[in-house]
N, CA, C and O atoms as a MOPAC input file, in Angstrom:
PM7 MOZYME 1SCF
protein

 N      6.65500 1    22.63500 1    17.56600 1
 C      6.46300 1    21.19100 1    17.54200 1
 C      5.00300 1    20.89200 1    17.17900 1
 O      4.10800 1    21.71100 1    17.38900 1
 N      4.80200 1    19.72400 1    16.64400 1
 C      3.68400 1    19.69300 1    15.70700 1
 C      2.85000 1    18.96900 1    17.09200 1
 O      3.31500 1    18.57100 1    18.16100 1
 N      1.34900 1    18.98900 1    16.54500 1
 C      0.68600 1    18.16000 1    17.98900 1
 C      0.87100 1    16.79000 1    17.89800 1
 O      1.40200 1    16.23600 1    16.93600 1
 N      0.34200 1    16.10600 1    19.11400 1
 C      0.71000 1    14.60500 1    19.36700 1
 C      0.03100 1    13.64100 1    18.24500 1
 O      0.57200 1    12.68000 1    17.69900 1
 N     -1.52600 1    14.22500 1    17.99900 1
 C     -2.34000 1    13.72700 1    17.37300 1
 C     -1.36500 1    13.43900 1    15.55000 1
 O     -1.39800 1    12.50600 1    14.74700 1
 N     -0.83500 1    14.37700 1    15.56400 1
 C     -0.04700 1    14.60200 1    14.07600 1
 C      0.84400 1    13.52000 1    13.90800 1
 O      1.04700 1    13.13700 1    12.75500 1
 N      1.54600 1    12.82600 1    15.06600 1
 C      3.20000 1    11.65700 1    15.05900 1
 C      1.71300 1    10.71200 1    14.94800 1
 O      1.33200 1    10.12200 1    13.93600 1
 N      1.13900 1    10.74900 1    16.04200 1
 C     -0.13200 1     9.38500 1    16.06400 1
 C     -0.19000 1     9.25200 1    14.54200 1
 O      0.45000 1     8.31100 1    14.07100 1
 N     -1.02100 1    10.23900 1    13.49300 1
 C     -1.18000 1     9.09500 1    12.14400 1
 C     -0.19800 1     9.39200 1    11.34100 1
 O     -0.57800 1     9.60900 1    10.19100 1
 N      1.21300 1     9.50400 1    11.56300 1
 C      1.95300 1     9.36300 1    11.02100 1
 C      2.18400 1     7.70300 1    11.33500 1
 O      2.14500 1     6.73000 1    10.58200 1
 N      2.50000 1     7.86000 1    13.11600 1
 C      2.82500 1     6.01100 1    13.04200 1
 C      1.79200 1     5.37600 1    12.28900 1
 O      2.17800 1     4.41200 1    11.62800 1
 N      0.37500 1     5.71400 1    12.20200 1
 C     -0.74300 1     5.08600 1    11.72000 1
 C     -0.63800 1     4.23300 1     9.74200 1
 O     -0.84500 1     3.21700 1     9.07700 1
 N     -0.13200 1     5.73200 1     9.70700 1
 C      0.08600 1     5.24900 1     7.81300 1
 C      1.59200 1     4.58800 1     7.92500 1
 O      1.79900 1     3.91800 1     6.91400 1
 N      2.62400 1     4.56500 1     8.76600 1
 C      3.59200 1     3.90800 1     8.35400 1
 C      3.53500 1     2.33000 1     8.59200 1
 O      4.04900 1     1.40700 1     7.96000 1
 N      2.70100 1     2.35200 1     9.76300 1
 C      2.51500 1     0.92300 1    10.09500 1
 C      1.74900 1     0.21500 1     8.94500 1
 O      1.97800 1    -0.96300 1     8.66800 1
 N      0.91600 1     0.89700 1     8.34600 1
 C     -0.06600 1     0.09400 1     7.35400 1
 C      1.26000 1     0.08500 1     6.12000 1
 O      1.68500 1    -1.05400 1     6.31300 1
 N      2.08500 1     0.63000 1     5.06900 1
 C      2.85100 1     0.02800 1     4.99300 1
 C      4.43900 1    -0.15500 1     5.48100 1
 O      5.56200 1    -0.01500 1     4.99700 1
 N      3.81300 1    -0.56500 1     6.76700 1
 C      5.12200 1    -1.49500 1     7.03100 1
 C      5.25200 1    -2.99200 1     6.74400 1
 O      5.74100 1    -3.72300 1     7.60500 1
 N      4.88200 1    -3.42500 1     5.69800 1
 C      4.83400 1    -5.05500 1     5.25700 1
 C      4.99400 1    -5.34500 1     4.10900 1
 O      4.08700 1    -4.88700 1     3.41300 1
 N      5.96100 1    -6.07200 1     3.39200 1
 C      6.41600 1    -6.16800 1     2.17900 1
 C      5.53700 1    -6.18600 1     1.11700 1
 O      5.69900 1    -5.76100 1    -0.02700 1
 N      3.94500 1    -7.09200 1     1.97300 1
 C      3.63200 1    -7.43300 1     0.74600 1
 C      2.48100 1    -6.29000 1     0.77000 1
 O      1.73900 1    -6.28600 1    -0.21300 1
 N      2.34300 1    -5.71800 1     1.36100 1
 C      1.54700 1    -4.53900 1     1.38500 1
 C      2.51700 1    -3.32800 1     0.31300 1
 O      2.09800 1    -2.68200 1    -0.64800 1
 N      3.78000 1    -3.34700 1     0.86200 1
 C      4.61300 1    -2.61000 1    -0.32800 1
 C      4.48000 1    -2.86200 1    -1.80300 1
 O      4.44000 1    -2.00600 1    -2.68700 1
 N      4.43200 1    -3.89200 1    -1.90600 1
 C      4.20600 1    -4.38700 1    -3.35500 1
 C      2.89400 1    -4.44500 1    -4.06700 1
 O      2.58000 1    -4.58200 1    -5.25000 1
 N      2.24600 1    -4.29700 1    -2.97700 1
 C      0.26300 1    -3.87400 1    -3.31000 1
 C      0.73500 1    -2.65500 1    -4.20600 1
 O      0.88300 1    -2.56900 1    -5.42500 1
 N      0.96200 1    -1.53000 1    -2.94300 1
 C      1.09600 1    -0.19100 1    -3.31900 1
 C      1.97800 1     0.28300 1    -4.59500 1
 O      1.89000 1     1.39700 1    -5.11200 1
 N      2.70300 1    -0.59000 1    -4.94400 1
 C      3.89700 1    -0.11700 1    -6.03700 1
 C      3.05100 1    -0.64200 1    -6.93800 1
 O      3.47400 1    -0.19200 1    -8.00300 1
 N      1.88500 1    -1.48200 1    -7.23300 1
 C      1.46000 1    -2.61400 1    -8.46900 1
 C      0.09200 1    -1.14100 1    -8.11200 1
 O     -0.48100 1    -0.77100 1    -9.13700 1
 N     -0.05200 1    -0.90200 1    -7.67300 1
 C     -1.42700 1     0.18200 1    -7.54700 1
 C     -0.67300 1     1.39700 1    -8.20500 1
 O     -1.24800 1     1.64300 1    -9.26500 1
 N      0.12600 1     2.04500 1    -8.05300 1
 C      0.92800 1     2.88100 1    -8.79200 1
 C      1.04100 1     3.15400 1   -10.15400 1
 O      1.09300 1     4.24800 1   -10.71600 1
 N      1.07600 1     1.84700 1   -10.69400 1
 C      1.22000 1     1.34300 1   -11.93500 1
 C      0.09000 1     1.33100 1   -12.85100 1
 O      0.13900 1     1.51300 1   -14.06800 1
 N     -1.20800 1     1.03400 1   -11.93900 1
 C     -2.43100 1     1.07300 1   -12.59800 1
 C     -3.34300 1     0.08500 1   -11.46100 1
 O     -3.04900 1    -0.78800 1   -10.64400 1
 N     -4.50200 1     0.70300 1   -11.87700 1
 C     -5.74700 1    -0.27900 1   -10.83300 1
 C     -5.61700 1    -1.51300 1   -11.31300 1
 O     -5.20600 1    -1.94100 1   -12.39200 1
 N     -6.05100 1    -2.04900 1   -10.30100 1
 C     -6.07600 1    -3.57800 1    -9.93200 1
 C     -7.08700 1    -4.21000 1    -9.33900 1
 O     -7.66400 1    -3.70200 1    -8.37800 1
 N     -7.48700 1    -5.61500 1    -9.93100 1
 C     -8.78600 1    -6.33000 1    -8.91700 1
 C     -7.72700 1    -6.96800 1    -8.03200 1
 O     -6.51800 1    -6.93900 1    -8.26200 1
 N     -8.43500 1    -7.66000 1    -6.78800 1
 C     -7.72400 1    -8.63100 1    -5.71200 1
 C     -7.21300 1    -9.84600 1    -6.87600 1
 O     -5.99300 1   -10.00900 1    -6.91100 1
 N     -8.17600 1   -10.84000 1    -7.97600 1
 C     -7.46200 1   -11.67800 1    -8.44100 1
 C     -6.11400 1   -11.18000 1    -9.00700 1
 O     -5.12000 1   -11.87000 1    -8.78200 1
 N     -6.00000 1   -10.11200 1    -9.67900 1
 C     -4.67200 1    -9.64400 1   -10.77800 1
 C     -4.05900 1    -9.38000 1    -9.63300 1
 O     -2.93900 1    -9.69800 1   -10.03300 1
 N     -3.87900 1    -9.06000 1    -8.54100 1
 C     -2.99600 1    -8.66400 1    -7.35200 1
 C     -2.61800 1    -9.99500 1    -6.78900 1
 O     -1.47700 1   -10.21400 1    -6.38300 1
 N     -3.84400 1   -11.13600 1    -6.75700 1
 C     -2.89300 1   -12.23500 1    -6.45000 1
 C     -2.12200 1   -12.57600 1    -6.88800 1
 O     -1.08900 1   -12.79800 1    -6.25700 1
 N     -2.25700 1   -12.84600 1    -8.52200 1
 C     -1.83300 1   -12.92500 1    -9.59900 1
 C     -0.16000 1   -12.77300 1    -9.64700 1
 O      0.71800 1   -13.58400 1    -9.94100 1
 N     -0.11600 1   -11.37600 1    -9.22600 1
 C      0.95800 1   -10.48500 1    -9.39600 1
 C      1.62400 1   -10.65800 1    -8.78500 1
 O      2.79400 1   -10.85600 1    -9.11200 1
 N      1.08100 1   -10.66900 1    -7.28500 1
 C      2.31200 1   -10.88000 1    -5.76800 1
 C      2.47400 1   -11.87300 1    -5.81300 1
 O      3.69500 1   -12.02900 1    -5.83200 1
 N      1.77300 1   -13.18000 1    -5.86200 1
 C      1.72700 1   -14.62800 1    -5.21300 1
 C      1.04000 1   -15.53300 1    -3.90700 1
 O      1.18300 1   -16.69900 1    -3.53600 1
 N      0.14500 1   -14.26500 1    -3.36800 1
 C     -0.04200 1   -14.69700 1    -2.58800 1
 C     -1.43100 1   -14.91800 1    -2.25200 1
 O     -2.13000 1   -13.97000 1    -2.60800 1
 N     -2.03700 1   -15.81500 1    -1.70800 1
 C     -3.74000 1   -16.27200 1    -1.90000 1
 C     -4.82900 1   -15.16100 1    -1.90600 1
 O     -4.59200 1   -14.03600 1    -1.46700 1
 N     -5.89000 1   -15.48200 1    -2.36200 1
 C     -6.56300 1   -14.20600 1    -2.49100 1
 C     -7.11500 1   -13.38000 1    -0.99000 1
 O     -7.08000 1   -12.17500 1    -0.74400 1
 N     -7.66400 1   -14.61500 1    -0.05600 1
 C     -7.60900 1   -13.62200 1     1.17000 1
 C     -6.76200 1   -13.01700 1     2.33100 1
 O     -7.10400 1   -12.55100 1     3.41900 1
 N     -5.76500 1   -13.14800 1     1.84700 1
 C     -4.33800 1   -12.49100 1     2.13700 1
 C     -4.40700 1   -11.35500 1     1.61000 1
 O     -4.55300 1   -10.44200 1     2.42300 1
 N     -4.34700 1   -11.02200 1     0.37000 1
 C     -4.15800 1    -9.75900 1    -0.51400 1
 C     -5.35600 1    -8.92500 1    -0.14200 1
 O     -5.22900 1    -7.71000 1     0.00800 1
 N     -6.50600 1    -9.52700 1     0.01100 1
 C     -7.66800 1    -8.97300 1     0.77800 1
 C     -7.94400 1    -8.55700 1     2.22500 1
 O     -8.94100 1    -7.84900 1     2.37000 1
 N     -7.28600 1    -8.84700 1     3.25600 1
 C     -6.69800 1    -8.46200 1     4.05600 1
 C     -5.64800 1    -7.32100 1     4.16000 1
 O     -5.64700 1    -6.44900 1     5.02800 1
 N     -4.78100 1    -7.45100 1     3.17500 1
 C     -3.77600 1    -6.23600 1     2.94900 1
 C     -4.54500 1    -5.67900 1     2.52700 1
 O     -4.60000 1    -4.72500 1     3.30300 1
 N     -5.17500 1    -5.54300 1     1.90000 1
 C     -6.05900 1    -4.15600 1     1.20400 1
 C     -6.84900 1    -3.43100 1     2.25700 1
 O     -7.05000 1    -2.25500 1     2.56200 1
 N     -7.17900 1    -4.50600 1     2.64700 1
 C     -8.37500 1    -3.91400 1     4.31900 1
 C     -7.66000 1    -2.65800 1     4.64500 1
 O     -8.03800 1    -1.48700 1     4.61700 1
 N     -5.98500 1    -3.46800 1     5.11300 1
 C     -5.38200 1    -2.63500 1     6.06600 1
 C     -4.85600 1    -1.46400 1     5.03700 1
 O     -4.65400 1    -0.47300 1     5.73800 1
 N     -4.62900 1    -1.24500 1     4.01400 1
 C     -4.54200 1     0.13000 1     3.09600 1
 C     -5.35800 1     0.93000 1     2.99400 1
 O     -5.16400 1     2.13000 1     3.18900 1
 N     -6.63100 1     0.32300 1     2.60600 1
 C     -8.21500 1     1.17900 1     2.60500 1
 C     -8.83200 1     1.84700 1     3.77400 1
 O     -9.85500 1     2.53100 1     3.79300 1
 N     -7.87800 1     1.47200 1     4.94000 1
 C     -8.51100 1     1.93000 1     6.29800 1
 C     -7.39100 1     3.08300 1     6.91200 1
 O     -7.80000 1     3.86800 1     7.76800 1
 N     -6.34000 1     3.13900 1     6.56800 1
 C     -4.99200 1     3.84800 1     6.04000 1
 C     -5.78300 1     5.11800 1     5.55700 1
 O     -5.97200 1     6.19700 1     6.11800 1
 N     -6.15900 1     4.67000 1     4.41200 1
 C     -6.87200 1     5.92300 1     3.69900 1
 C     -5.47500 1     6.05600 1     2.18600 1
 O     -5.43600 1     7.15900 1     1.64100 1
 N     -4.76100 1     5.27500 1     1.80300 1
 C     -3.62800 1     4.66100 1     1.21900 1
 C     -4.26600 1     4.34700 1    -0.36800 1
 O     -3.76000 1     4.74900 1    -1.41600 1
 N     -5.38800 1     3.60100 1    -0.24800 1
 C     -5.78600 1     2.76700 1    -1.45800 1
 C     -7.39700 1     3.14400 1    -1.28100 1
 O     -7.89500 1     3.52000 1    -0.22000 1
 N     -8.19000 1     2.94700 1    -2.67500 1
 C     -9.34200 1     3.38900 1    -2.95000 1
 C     -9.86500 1     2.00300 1    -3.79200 1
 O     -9.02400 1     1.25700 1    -4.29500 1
 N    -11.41800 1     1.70200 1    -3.91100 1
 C    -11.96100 1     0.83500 1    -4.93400 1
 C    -13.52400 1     1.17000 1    -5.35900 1
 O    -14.51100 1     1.62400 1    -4.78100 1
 N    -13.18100 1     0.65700 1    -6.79700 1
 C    -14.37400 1     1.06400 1    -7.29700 1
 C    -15.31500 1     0.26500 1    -7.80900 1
 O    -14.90300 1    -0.04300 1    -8.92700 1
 N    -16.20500 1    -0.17200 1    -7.64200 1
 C    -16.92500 1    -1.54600 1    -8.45000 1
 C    -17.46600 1    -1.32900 1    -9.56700 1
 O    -18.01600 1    -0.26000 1    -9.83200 1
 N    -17.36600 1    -2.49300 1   -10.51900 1
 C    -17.73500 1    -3.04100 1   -11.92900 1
 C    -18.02500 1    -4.10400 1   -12.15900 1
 O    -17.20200 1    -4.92300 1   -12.56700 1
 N    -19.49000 1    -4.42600 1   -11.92300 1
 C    -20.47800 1    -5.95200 1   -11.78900 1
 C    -19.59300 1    -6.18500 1   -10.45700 1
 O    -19.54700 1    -5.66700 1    -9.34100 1
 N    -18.98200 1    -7.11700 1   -11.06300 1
 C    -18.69200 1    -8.02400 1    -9.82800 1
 C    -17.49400 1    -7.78200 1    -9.48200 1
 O    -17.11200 1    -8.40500 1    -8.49100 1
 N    -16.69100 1    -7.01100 1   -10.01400 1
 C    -15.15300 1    -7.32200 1   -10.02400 1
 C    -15.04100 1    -5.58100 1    -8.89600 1
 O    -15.57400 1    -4.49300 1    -9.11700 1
 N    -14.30300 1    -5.93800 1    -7.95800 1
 C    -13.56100 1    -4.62600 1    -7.22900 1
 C    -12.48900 1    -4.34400 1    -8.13200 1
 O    -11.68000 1    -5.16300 1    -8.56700 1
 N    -12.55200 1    -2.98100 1    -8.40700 1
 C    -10.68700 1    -2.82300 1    -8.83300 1
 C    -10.03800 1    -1.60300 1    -7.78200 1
 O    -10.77700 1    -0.66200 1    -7.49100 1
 N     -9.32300 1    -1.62900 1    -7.49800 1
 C     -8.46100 1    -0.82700 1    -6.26300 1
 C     -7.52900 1    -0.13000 1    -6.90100 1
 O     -6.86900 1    -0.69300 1    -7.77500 1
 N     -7.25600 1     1.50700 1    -6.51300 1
 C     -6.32100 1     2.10800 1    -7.41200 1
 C     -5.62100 1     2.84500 1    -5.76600 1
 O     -6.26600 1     3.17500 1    -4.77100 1
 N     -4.57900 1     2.89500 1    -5.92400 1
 C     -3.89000 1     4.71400 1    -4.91100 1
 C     -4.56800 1     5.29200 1    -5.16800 1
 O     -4.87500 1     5.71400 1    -6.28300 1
 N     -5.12700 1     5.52700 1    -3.86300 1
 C     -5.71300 1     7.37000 1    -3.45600 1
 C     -4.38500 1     7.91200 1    -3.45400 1
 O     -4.06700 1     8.55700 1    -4.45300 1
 N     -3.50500 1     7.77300 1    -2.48500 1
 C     -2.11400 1     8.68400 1    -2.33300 1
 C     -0.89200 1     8.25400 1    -3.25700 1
 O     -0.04500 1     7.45000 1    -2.86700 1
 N     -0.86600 1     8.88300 1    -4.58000 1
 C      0.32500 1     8.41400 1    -4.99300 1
 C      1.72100 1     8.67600 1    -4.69500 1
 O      2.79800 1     8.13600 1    -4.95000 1
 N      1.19500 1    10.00000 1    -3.87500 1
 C      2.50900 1    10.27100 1    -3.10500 1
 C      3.33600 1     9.17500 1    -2.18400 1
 O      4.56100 1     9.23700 1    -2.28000 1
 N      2.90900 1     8.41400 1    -1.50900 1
 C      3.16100 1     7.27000 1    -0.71000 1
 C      4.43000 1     6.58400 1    -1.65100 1
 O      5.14000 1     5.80800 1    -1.01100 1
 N      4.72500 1     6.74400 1    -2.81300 1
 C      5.91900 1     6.42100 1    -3.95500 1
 C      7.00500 1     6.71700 1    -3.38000 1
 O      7.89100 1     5.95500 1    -2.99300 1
 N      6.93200 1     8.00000 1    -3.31100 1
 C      8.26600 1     9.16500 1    -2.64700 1
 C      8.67700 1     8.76100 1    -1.38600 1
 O      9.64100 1     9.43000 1    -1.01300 1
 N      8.16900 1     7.57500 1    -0.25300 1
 C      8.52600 1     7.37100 1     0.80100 1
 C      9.24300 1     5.99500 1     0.33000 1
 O      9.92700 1     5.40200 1     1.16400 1
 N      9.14100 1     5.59800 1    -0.65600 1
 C     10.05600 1     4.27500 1    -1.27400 1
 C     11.11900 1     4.57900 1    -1.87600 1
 O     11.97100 1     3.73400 1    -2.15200 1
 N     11.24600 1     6.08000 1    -2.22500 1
 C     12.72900 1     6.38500 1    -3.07800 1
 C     13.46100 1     6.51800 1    -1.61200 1
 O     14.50300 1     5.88400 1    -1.43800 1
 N     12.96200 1     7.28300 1    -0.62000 1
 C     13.37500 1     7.97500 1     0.20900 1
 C     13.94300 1     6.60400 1     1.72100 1
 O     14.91100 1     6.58300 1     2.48200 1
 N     13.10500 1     5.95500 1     1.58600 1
 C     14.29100 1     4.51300 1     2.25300 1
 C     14.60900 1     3.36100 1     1.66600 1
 O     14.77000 1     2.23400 1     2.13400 1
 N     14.69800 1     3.90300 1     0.27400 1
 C     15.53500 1     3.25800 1    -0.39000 1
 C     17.19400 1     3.70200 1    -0.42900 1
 O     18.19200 1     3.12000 1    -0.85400 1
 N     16.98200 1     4.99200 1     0.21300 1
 C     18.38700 1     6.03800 1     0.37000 1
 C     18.62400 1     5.63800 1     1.64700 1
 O     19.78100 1     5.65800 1     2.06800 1
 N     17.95300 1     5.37000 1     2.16000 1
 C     18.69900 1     4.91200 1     4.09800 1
 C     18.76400 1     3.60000 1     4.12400 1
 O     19.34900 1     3.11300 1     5.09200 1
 N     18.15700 1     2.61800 1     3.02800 1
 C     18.67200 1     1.26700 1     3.13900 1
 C     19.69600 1     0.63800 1     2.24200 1
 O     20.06700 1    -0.52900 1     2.36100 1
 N     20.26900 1     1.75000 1     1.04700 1
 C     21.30600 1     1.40000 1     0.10700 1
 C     22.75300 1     1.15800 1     0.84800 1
 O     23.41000 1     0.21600 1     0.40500 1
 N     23.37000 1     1.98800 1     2.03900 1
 C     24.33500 1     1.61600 1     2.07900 1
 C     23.79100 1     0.42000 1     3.38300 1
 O     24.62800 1     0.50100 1     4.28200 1
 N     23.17000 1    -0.17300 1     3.59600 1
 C     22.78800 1    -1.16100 1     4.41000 1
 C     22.68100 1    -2.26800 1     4.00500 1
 O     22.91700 1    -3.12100 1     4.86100 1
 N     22.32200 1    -2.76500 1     2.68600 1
 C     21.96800 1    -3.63600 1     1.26700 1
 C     23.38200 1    -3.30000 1     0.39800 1
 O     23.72700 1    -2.34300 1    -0.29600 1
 N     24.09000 1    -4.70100 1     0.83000 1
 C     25.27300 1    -4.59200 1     0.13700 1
 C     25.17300 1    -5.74400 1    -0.93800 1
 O     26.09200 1    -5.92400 1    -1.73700 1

């Protein structure tokens, strides 16, 4: 059995995305880097919202950013984090009728 510390940041990274629109950060980061405006842009939702979700990704250790003048752009550190979207997408298909 693995140590306690090991389930701890497991709940840690699942909780960060456990939120839709944090899901949809991560899938639009997948795709290619992104500033917070093109992420508002993208999701719909105000800019310090999306900035907030990012907080909670970047502290995850989930999402990375890099600056250029003025503009942040944010890419996946873990692109693996993908493979946990195919994978309950298989435990929520026969649930999603």
């Amino acid at each position: 059995m693995k140590c306690k510390n090991y389930y701890k940041e497991q709940a840690r990274i699942h909780k960060a995305l456990s939120n839709e629109a944090r899901l949809m950060i991560v899938d639009k980061l997948y795709e290619k880097e992104c500033s917070v405006g093109e992420l508002t842009e993208l999701i719909g939702l105000d800019q310090s919202t999306i900035s907030k979700h990012l907080s909670v990704l970047l502290s995850a250790g989930i999402v990375d950013y890099r600056k250029e003048k003025n503009v942040v752009y944010y890419k996946l550190l873990t692109p693996c984090v993908i493979d946990m979207f195919a994978c309950a997408s298989k435990v929520a298909k026969p649930r999603v009728q």
